[in-house]
Phi, psi and omega in degrees: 000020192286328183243015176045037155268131166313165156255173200305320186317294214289330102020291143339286126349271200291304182306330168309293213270336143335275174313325161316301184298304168309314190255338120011260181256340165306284196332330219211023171272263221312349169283322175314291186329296182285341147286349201047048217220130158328154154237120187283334196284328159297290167334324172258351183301308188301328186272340168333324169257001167120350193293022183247323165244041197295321185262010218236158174305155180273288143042314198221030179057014175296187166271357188074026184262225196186166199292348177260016145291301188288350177269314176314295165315333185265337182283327180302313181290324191277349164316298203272318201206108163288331183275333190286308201286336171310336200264309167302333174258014152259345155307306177274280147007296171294290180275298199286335220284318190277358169297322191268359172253351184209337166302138174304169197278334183297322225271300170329292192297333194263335175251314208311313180332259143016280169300336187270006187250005205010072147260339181195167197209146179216180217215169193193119200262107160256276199298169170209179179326311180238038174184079164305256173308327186252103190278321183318339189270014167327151166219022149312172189213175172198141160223103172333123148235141172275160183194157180331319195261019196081187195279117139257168165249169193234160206230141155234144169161211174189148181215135199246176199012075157235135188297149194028059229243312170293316259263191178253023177230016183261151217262316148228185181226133166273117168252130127336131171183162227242095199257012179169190166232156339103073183272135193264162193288319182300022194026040139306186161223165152214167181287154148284111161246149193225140145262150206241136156309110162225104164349117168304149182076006161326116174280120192155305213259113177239141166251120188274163196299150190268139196312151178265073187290151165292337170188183184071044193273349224224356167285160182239113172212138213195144167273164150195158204242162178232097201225105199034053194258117197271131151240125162351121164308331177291338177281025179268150180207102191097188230236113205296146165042053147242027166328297192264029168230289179318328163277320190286334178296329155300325159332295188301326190281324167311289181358301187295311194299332193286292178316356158306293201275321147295351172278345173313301195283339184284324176273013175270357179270334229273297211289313182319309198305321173319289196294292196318311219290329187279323191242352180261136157289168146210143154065055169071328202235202160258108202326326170315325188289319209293177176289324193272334139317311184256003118343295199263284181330307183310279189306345154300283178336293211272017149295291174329276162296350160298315156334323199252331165295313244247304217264297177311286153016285186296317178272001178255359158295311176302303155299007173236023168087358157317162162285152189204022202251355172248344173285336201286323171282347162300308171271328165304271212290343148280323141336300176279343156304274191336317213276281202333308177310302187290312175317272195336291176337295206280318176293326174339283194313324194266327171095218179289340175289340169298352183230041156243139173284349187283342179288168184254009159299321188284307179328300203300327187275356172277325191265336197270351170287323180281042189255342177269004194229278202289172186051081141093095196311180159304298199335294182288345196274302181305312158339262171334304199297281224294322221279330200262000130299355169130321205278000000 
């Protein structure tokens, strides 16, 4: 990948997951959309061709690939339907990635099959009310009790815009949570956070009504609450209270996968506008001719591909064991800038058809602003990039 040519698997792959996307998920994105309705019917064919265990070991029911296989697959998808490609990479990324980077081998065995199989989705209770960006401020809470049946724990809170989190195939939610204090050596204190496993139909555990979003409608996002939801002391994942150092590292890695999935959409405004520019008249000629079109489309396209460098960049660092945690936040942020540009551009480019939704312009523009928000605001991205410059 040195010279960011695919090799044939990945090439191959990726020309695969096109064709899906094209012939698939397009049709039956715009009904999604406007019901606000899951498409479950998509969710299970990707796992039917594996993209749900693209990284994961065959071992663990994967494909035996690796993560800029699952990034290739999220640009393809993120051409046509930003909700459909959110739904495979917080599936992944989100739900399975920390089992399979900190879960026990029972711990594997018993969720990973099933996800990597998009057979069942699970969701990761991060943010809450008062603590977005500032993940440290959790106040969900959990406490070891003993009780007739062994130590559980019993979790309170609440946790908000988390993905896949309602659906009817989802198997759990990983929560954040607050198992202690912490004496620091300079003699502070800070929280202990662990993350705990809690099984959908947990009694405690509720996914609360799902949010009316501006866009990414056709995603399963749910707030949700906790009121003595008892779990197994074993439904601890990972090592009590490296929670929030095991989640930023699932971040770093999320990055990418998100910066996957906006360079998808910036080139998915690039090639409409390319066909529209070709086929709408004005003034005698096809809008495509004048310059000022061509123009706007040309600085869409080097949006695109910067993106896509950028992105590659990050994931071939990652694989090859490198630090990758200031390019990864270097491609989320560009990448989610370009799709927020080009969406804009391409309605532009569309005129008034650019704002009826049934067009796939109006989607990309409704859905790409939260590519500058979720997973890590601009804002944190500049943050990290400034932090590992010194300053």
């Amino acid at each position: 990948m040195v010279d960011f040519q695919l090799a044939d698997e990945y090439r191959e792959l990726s020309e695969t997951v096109r064709e899906f996307a094209d012939e698939v998920v397009a049709p039956v994105s715009q009904k999604h959309d406007e019901e606000h309705s899951f498409p479950y019917e998509v969710v299970s064919q990707m796992g039917e061709l594996g993209l749900f265990g693209l990284p994961f070991p065959e071992d663990y029911g994967g494909m035996g690939g690796d993560y800029f296989a699952l990034a290739l697959a999220l640009e393809q998808l993120g051409r046509v339907d930003q909700s459909v490609a959110i739904t495979l990479e917080a599936g992944v990324s989100l739900g399975a990635m920390p089992v399979f980077r900190f879960g026990t081998e029972e711990q594997k065995q018993a969720w990973l099959p099933d996800l990597a199989a998009g057979r069942a989705l699970a969701g990761f209770g991060l943010t809450e009310p008062e603590a977005g960006s500032d993940a440290g401020g959790t106040k969900t809470n959990a406490r070891l009790e003993e009780t007739t049946h062994g130590r559980e724990w019993v979790i309170n809170g609440s946790k908000e815009f988390i993905t896949n989190s309602g659906t009817d195939i989802t198997r759990f939610v990983t929560v954040t949570a607050v198992t202690g204090v912490e004496n620091r050596p300079d003699g502070t204190t800070r929280k202990e956070i662990s993350t705990i496993i809690v099984p959908s139909g947990t009694p405690g555990f509720r996914a609360e009504k799902p949010y009316n979003k501006v866009g990414w409608n056709a995603s399963d996002t749910h707030p949700l609450s906790f009121k003595d939801a008892r779990v197994p002391e074993e439904n601890l994942l990972g090592v009590r209270g490296r929670g929030y150092a095991n989640f930023l590292s699932i971040l770093d890695e999320g990055r990418i996968a998100i910066a996957a999935l906006g360079t998808g959409a910036a080139q998915g405004c690039v090639d409409l506008s390319v066909k529209y520019a070709k086929e709408r008249s004005a003034f005698g000629t096809n809008i495509g001719k004048y310059q000022a079109i061509q123009f706007k489309i040309a600085r869409m396209q080097v949006r695109a591909h910067t993106a896509r460098l950028a992105y590659y960049d990050a994931a071939a660092r990652m694989l090859a064991g490198k630090p990758f945690k200031t390019e990864a936040a270097i491609a989320k942020m560009v990448a989610g800038e370009a799709a927020m540009d080009n969406a804009r551009d391409a309605t532009q480019v569309f005129g008034g058809y650019g704002f009826i939704n049934e067009f796939t312009v109006a989607r990309h523009y409704r859905d790409s602003k939260i590519l500058e928000v979720g997973e890590g605001t601009t804002e944190v991205q500049l943050m990290l990039i400034a932090r590992e410059l010194g300053l």
